[in-house]
N, C-alpha and C positions, 0 to 999 in steps of 0.2 A: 621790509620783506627781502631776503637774499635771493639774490638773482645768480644764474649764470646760463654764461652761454657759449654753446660748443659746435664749431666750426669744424668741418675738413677742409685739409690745406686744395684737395682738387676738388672742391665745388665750383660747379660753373660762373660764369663771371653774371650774370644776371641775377643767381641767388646771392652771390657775393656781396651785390650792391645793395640790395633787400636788405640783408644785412646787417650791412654798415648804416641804413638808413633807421631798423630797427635800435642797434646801439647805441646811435647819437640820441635817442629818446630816453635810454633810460637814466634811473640812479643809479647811485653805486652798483657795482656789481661786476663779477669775477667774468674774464673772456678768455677763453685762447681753442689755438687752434690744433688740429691731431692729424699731423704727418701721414701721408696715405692711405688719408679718406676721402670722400667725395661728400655730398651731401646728407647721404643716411650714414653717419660718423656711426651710431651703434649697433649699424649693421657690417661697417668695413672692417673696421677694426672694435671689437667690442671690448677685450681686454681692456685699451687705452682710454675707451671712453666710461668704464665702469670705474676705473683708479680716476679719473677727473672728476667723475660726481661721487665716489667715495672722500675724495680729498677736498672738493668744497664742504660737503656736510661733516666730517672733522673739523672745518675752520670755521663752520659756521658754528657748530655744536661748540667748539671752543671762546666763541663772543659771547656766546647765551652766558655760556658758566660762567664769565668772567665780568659777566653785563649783573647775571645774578649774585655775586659777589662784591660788584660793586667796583671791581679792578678793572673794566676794561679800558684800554688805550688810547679809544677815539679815534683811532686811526683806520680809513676806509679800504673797504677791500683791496687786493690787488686785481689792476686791470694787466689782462694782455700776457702773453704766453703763449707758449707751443709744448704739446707733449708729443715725444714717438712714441 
């Protein structure tokens, strides 16, 4: 199941740790974080967080097709990023 997960760079440090403490649980799966936002990311900056879950469901969309195809590369998503 593709995961992601999207952070603001100024959320508080106790959600922060939450966080990291959810991450370390999961599988694979796409993280990063959106330069001046706080904790509600798709309410601070909604632009940035709509092109991040646009652009994982393109890469994800692009595993299917390539998974249905029979081409894909086995290689696991990418962790860790920041977008402005």
């Amino acid at each position: 199941m593709p995961i992601v997960l999207i952070r603001g760079a100024e959320t508080p440090a106790h959600f922060q740790a939450r966080l990291d403490d959810h991450e370390a649980c999961l599988p694979e799966h796409w993280s990063l974080t959106v330069t001046g936002a706080a904790h509600s990311v798709h309410m601070d900056r909604p632009e940035a967080y709509n092109r991040a879950v646009l652009e994982f469901i393109g890469r994800h969309e692009e595993q299917t097709a390539a998974s249905d195809r029979g081409t894909a590369n086995g290689r696991a998503p990418t962790r860790g990023g920041e977008i402005e």
